[in-house]
C-alpha positions as CSV (number, residue, x, y, z in Angstrom):
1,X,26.1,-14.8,11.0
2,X,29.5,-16.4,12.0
3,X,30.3,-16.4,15.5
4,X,34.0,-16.5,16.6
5,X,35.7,-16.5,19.8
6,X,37.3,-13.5,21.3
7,X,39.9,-13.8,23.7
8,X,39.9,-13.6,27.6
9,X,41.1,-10.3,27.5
10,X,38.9,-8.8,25.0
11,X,36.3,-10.3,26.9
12,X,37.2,-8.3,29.8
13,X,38.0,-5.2,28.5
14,X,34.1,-5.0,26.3
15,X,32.6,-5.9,29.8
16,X,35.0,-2.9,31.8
17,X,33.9,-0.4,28.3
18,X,30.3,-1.9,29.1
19,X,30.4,-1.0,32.8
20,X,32.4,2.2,32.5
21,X,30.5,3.6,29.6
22,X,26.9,3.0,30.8
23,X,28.3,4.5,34.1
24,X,29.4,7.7,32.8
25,X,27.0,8.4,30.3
26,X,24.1,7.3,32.9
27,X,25.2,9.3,35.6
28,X,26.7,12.3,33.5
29,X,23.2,12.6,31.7
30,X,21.2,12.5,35.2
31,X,23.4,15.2,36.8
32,X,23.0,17.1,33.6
33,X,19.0,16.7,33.4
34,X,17.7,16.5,37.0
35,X,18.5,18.9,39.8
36,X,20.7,17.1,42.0
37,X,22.5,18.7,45.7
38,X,25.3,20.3,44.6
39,X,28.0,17.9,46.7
40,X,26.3,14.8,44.7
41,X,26.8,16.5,41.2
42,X,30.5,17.5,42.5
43,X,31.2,13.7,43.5
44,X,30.0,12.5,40.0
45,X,31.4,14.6,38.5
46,X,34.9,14.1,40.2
47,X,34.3,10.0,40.0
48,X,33.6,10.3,36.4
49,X,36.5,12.7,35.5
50,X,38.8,10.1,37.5
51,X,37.2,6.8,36.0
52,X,36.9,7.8,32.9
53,X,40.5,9.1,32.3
54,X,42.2,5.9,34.5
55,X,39.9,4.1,31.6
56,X,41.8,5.6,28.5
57,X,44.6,3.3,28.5
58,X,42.3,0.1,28.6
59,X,40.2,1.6,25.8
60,X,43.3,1.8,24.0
61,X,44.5,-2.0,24.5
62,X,40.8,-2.8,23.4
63,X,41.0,-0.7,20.4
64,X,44.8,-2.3,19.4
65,X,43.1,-5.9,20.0
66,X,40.0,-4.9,18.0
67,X,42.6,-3.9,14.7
68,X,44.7,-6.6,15.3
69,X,41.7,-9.3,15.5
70,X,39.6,-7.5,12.4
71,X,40.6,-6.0,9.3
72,X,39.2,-2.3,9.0
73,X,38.1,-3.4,5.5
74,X,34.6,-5.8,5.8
75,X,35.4,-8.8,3.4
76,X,33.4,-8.7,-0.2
77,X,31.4,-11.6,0.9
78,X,29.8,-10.4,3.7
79,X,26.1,-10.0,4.4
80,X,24.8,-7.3,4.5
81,X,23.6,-7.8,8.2
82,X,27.5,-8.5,9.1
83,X,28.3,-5.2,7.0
84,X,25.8,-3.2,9.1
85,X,27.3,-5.0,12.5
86,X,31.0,-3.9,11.4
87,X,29.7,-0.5,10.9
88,X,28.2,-0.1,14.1
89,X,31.0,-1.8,15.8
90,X,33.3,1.2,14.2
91,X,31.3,3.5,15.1
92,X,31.3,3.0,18.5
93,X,34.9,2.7,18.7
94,X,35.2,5.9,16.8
95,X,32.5,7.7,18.8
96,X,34.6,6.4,22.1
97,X,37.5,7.8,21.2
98,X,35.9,11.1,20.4
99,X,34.2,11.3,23.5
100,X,37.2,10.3,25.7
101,X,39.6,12.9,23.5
102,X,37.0,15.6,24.0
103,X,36.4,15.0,27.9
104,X,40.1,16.2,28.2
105,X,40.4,18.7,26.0
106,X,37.3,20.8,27.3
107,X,38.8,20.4,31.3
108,X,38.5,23.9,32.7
109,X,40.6,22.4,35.5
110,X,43.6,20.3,35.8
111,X,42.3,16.5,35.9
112,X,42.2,15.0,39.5
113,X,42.9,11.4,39.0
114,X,41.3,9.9,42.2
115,X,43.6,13.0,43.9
116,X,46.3,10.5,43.5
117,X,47.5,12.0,39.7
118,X,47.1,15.6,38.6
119,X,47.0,15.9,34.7
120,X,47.3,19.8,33.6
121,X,44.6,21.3,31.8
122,X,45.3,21.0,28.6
123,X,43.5,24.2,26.8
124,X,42.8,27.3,29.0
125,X,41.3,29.3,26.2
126,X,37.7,29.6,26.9
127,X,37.1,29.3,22.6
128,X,38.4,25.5,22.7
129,X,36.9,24.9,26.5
130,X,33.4,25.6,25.0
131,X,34.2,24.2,21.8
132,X,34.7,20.8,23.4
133,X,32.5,20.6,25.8
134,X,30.0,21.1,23.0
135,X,31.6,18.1,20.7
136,X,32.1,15.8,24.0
137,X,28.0,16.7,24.6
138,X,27.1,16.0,21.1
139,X,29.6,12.6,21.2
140,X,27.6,11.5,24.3
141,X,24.0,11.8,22.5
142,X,25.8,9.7,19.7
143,X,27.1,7.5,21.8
144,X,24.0,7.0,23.9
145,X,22.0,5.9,20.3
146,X,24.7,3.8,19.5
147,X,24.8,1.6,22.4
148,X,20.5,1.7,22.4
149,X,21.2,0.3,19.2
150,X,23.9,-2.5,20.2
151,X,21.5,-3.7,23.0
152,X,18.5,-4.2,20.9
153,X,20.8,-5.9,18.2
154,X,22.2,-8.2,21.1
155,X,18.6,-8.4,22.3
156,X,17.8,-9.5,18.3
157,X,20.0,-11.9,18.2
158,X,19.1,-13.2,21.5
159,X,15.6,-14.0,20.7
160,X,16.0,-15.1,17.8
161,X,18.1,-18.5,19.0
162,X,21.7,-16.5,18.1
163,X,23.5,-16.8,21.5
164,X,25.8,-13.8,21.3
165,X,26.1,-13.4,24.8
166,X,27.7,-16.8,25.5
167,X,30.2,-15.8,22.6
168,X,30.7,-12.7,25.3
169,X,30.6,-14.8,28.4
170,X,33.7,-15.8,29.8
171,X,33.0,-19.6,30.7
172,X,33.5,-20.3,26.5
């Protein structure tokens, strides 16, 4: 497989999705599973609402980079290994963006922004509220497989002498 350089700034912004994503989706799933003191689930859930939607934006640079670098077509010659790594790849993007989109829409409360920015709640039907809570669930499980599956494939790679990390790194 062909490694190629990404730029400084994609760089950053797969390491802030890494960080932010494995965040959320850690810390949402253990307030979700576990019983945890009320003023605990409250502060994740308030950090999480905040981080994630100060985190939209930057999602949306990486996604404008990630079209502008890569075709959504996979070239005809491509293995089928690199076929299988674009398709991932989209995936994830796609699944982010559904996650993120659904996260606002089922708000049952205007979004607190670090209580620095107040976003209104966009739907106050209860319908759509439960509707997207359900999607934004489902989008999380999804998620969760998909980046299980991205760290075994870096792990892969790793092991078997294909340094994708250093392609990552930001010393390169």
């Amino acid at each position: 497989m062909k490694t190629s350089s990404y730029t400084a700034a994609q760089k950053f912004l797969h390491w802030l999705s890494a960080v932010i994503i494995i965040w959320a989706l850690g810390s949402g799933f253990y307030v979700s599973l576990f019983e945890v003191a009320l003023p605990i689930k409250q502060w994740i859930a308030f950090f999480n609402v905040s981080l994630t939607t100060v985190f939209i934006p930057f999602f949306l640079v990486r996604l404008a980079l990630a079209f502008q670098r890569r075709p959504v077509s996979v070239p005809c010659n491509a293995s089928k290994v690199e076929r299988l790594a674009a398709l991932v790849h989209g995936a994830m993007y796609g699944v982010v963006s559904v996650v993120l989109v659904t996260g606002v829409l089922m708000m049952d409360r205007p979004i607190t922004v670090f209580d620095l920015v107040f976003i209104p709640q966009p739907l106050d039907d209860p319908y759509w509220l439960q509707l997207f809570l359900s999607l934004h669930i489902w989008a999380c499980l999804l998620l969760a497989g998909l980046l299980v599956l991205h760290v075994a494939a870096v792990l892969k790679h790793e092991v078997t002498g294909q340094r994708v990390l250093l392609n990552m790194g930001f010393g390169r």
